[in-house]
N, CA, C and O atoms as a DFTB+ gen file, in Angstrom:
460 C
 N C O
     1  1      83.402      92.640     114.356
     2  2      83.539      93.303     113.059
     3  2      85.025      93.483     112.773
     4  3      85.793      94.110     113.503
     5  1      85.371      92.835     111.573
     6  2      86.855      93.370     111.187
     7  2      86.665      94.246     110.692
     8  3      85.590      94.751     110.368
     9  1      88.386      94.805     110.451
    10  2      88.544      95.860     109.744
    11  2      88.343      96.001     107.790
    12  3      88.026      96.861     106.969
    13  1      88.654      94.939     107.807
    14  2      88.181      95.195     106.073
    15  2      86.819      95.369     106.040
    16  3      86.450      95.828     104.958
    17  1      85.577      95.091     107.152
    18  2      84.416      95.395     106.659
    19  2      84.178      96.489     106.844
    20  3      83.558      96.878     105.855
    21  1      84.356      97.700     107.922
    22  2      85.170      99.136     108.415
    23  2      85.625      99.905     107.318
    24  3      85.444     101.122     107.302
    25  1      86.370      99.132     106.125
    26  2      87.177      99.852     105.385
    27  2      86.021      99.849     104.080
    28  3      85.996     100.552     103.070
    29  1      85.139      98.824     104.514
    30  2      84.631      98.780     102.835
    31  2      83.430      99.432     103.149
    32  3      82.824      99.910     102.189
    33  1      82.859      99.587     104.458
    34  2      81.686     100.802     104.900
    35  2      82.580     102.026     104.579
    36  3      82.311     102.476     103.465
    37  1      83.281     102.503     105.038
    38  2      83.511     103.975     104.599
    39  2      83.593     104.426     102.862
    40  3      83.284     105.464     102.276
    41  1      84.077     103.306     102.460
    42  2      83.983     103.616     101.101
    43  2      83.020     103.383     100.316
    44  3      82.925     103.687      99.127
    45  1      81.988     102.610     101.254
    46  2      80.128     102.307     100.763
    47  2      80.165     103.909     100.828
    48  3      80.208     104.543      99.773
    49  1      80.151     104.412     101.785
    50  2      79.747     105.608     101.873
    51  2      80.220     106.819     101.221
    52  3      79.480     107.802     101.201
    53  1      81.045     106.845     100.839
    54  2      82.109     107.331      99.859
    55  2      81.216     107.365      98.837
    56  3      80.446     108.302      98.626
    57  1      81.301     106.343      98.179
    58  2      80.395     105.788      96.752
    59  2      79.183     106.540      96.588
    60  3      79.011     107.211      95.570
    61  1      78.154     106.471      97.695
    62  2      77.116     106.876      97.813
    63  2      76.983     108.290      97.683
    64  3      75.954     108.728      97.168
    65  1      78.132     109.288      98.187
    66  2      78.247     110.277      98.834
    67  2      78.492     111.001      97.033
    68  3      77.688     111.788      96.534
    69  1      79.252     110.700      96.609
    70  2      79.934     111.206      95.487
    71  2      79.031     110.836      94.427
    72  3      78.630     111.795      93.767
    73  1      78.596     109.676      94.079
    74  2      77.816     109.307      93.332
    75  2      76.783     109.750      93.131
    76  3      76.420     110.206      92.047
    77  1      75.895     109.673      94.502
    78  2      74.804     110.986      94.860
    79  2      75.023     112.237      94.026
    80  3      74.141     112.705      93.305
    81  1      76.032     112.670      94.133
    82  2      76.661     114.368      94.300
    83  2      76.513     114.543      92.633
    84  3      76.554     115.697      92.206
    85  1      76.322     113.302      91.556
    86  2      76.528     113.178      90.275
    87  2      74.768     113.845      89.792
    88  3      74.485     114.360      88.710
    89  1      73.974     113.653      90.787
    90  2      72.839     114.016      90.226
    91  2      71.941     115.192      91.152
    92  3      70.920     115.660      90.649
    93  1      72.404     115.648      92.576
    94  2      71.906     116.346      93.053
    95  2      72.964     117.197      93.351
    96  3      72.641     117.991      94.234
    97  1      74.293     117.362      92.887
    98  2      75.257     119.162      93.335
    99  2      74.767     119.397      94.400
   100  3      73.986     120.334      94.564
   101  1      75.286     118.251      95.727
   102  2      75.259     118.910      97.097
   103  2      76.338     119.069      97.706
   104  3      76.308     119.483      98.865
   105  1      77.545     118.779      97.074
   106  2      78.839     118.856      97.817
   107  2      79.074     120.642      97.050
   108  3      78.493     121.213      96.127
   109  1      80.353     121.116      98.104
   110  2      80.700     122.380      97.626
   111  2      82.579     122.435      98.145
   112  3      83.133     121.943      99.129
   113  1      82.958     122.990      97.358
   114  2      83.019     123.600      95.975
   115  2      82.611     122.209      94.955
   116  3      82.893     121.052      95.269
   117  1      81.902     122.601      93.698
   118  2      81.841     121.332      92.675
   119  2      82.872     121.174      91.975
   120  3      83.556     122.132      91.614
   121  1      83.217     119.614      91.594
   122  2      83.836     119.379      91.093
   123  2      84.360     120.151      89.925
   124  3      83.582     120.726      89.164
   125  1      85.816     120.184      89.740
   126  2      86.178     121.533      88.990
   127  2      86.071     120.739      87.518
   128  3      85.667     121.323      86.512
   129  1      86.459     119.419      87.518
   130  2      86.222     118.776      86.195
   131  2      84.870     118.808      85.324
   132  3      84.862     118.824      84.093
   133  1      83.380     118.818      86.394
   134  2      81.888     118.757      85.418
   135  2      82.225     119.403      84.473
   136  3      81.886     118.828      83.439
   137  1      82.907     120.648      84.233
   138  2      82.193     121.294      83.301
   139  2      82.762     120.345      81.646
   140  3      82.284     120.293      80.513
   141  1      84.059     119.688      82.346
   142  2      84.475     119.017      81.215
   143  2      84.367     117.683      80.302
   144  3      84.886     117.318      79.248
   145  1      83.469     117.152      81.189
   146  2      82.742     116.275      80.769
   147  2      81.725     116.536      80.603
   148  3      81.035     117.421      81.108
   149  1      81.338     115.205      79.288
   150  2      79.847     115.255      78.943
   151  2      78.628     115.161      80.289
   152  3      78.838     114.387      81.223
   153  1      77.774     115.755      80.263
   154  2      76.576     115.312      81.334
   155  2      75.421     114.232      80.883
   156  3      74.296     114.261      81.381
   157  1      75.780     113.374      79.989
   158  2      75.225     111.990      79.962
   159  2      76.998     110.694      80.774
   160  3      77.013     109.669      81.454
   161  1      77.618     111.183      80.433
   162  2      79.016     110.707      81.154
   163  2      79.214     110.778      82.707
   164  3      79.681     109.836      83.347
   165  1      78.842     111.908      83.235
   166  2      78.918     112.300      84.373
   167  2      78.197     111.598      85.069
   168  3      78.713     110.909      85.949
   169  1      76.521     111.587      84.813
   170  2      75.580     110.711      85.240
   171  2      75.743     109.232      85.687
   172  3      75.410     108.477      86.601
   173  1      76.635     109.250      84.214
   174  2      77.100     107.574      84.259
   175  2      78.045     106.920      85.292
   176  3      78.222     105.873      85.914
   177  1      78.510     108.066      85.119
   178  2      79.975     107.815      86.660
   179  2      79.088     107.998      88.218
   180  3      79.529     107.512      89.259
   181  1      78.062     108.614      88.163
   182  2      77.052     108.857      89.346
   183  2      76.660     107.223      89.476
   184  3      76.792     106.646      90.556
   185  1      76.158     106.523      88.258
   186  2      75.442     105.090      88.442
   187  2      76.537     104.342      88.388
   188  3      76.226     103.158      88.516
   189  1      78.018     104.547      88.217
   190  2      79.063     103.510      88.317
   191  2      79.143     103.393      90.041
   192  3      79.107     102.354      90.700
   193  1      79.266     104.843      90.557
   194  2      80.176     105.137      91.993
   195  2      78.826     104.664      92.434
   196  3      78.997     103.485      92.743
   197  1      77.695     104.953      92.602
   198  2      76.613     103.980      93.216
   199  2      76.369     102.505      93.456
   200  3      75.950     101.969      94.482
   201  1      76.823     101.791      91.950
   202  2      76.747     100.787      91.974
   203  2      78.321      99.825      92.753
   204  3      78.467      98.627      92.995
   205  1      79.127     100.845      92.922
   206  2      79.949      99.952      93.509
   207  2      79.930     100.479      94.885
   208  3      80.591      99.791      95.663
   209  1      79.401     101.427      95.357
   210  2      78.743     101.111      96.731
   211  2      77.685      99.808      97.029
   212  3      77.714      99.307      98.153
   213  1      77.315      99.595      96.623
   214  2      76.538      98.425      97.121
   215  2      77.305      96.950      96.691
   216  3      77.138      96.011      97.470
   217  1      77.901      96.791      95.819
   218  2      78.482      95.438      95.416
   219  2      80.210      95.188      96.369
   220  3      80.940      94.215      96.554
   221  1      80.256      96.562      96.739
   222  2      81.563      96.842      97.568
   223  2      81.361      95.541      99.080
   224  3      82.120      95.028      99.902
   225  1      79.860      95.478      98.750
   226  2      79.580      94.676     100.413
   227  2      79.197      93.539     100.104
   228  3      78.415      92.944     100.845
   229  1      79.738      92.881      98.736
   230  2      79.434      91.617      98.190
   231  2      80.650      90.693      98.375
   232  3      81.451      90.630      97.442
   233  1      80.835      90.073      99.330
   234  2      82.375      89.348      99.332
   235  2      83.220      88.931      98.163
   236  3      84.362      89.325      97.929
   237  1      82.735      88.351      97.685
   238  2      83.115      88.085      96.029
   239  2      83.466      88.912      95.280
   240  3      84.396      88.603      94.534
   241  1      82.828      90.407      95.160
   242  2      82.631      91.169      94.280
   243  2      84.045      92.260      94.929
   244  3      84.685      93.078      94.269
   245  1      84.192      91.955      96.227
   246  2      84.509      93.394      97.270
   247  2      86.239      93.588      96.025
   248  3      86.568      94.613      95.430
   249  1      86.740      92.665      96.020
   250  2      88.352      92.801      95.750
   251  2      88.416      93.217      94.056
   252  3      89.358      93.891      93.638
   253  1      87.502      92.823      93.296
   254  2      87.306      93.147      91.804
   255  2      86.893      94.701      91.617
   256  3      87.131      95.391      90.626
   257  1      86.245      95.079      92.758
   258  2      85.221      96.422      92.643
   259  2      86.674      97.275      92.964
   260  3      87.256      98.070      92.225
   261  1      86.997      96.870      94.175
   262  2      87.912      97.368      95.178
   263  2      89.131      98.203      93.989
   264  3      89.417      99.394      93.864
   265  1      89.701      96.792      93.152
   266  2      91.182      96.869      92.095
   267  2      90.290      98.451      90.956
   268  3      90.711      99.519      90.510
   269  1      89.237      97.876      90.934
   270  2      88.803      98.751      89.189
   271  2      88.484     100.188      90.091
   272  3      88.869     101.253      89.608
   273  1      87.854     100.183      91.258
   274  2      88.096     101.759      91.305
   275  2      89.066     102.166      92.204
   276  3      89.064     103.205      92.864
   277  1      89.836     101.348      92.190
   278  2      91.474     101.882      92.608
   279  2      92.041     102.905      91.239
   280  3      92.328     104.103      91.240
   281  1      92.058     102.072      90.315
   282  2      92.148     102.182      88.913
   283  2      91.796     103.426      88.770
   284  3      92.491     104.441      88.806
   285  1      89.710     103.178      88.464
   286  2      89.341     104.606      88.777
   287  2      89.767     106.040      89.274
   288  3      90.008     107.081      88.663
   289  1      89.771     105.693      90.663
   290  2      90.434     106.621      91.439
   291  2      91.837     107.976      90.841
   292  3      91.964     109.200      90.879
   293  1      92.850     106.449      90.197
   294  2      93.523     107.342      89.915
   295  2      94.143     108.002      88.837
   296  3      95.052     108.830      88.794
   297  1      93.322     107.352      87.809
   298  2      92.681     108.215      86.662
   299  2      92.268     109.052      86.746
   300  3      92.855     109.921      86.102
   301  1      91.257     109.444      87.375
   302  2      90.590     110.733      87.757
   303  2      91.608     111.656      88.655
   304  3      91.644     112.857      88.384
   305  1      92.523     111.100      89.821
   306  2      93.215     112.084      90.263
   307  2      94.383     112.715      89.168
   308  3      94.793     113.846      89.425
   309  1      94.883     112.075      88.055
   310  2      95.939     112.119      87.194
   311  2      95.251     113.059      86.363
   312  3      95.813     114.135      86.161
   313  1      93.923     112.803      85.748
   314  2      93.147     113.577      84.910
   315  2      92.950     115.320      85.606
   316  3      93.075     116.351      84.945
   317  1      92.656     115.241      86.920
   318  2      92.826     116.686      87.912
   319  2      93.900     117.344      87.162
   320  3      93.841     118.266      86.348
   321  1      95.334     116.376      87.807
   322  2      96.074     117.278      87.779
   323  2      96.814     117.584      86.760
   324  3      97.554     118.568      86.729
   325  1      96.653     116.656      85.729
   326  2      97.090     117.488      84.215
   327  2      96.385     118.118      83.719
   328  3      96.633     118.193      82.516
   329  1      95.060     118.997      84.205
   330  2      93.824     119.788      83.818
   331  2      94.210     121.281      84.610
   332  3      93.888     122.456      84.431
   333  1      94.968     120.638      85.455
   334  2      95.601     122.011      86.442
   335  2      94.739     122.417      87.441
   336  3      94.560     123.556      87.870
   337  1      94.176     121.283      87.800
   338  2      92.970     121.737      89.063
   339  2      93.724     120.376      89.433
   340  3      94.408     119.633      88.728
   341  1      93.267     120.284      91.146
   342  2      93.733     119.772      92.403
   343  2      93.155     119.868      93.428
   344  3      93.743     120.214      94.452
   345  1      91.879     119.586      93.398
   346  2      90.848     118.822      94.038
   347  2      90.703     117.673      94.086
   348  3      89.630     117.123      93.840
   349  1      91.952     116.974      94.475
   350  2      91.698     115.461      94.509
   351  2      91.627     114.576      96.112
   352  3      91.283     113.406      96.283
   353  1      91.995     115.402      96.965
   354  2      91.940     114.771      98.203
   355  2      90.967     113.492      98.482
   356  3      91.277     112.378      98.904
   357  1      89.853     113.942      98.158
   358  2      88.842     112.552      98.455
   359  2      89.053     111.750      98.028
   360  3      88.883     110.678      98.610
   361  1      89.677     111.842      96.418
   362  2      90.182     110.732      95.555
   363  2      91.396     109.752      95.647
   364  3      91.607     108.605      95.250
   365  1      91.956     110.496      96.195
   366  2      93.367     109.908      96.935
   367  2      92.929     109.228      98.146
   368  3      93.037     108.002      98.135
   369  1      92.412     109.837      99.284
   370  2      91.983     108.876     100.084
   371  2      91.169     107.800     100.037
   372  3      91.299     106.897     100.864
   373  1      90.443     107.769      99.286
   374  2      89.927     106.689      98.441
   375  2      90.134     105.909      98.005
   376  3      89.712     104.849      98.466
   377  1      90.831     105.930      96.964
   378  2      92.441     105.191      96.464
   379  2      92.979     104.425      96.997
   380  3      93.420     103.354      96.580
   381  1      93.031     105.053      98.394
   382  2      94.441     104.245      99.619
   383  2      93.615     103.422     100.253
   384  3      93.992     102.266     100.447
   385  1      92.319     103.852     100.704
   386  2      91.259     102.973     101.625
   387  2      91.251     101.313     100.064
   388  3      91.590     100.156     100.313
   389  1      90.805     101.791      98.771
   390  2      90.329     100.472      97.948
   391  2      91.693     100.032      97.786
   392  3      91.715      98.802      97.722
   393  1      93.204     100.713      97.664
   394  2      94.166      99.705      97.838
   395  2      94.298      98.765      98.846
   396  3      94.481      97.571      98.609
   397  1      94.181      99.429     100.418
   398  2      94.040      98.115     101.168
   399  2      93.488      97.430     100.826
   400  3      94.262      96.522     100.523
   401  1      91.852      96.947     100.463
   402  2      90.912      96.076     100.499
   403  2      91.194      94.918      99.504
   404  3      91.039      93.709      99.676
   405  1      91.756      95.758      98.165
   406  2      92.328      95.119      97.334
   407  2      93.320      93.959      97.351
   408  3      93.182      92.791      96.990
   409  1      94.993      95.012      98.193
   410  2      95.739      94.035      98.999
   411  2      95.048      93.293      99.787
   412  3      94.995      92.075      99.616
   413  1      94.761      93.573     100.232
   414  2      94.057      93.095     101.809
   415  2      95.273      92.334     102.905
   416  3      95.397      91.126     103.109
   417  1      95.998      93.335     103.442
   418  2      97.346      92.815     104.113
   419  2      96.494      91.865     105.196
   420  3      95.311      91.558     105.054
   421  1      97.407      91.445     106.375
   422  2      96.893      90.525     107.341
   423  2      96.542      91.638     108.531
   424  3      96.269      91.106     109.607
   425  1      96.516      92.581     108.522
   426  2      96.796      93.262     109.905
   427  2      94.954      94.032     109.250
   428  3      94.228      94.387     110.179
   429  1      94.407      94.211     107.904
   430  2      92.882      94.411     107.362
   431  2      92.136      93.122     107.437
   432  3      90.907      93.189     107.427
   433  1      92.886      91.618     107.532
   434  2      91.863      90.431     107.441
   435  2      91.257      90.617     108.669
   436  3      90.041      90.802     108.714
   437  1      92.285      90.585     110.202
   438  2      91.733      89.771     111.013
   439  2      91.988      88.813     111.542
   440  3      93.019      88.244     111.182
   441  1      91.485      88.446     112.207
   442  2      91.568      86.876     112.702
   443  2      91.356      85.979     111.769
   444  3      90.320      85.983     111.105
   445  1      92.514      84.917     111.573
   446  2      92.028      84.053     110.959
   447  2      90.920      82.842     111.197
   448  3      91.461      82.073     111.991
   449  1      90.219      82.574     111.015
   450  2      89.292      81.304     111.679
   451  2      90.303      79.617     111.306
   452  3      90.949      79.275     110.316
   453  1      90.003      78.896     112.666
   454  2      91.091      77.574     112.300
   455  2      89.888      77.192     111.878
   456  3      88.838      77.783     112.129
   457  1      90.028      76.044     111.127
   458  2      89.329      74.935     110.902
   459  2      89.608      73.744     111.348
   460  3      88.879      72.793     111.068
C-alpha cells in the first residue's frame, strides 16, 4: 500500500465523517457557520463531502476531486475567519492532506513500477 492511497483513506473518511455530520449533528461543538447557511445548502454540502468520499478512491477522479476540495477547503476556512469564528482545524488539515494528493510529490507516489 502506498502512501497516496493512506492519504486518500483518511480523507475518505474525513468526507464521510463531516458529510455525515450534515444530516445527523453528531460532531460537537457544531459547526459555528450552520446557522448561516441555508439548510437546503448545508444538506447539499453533506451530499457534495459524501460524494467525494467515494470518488476520492477513483484513480482518475482522485486528483480533480482532490484540487476542487482543496479549493473547497479553503473557502470555507477563509469564510470562518472573516465571520470571526475559528473552527477551522479539520479544514486546514484537510486542505494539506488534498494538497498533497493533488501535488502528488514523489516521496506520496511511491515506487515507481519499470516497465
Amino acid at each position: 500500500m502506498n502512501i497516496s492511497n493512506i492519504v486518500a483513506g483518511i480523507c475518505s473518511l474525513l468526507f464521510f465523517m463531516i458529510g455525515a455530520d450534515k444530516f445527523l449533528m453528531f460532531l460537537e461543538p457544531p459547526c459555528s457557520i450552520m446557522d448561516q447557511i441555508s439548510p437546503m445548502v448545508w444538506k447539499g454540502l453533506g451530499v457534495l463531502q459524501v460524494l467525494g468520499g467515494i470518488l476520492i478512491w477513483l484513480p482518475n477522479f482522485r486528483r480533480p476531486v482532490a484540487g476542487f476540495f482543496f479549493c473547497f477547503m479553503m473557502f470555507f476556512t477563509f469564510y470562518h475567519i472573516t465571520s470571526g469564528t475559528y473552527d477551522i482545524g479539520g479544514a486546514v488539515f484537510m486542505a494539506v492532506l488534498l494538497a498533497l494528493l493533488f501535488w502528488n510529490p514523489s516521496f506520496i507516489r511511491g515506487k515507481q513500477k519499470s516497465v
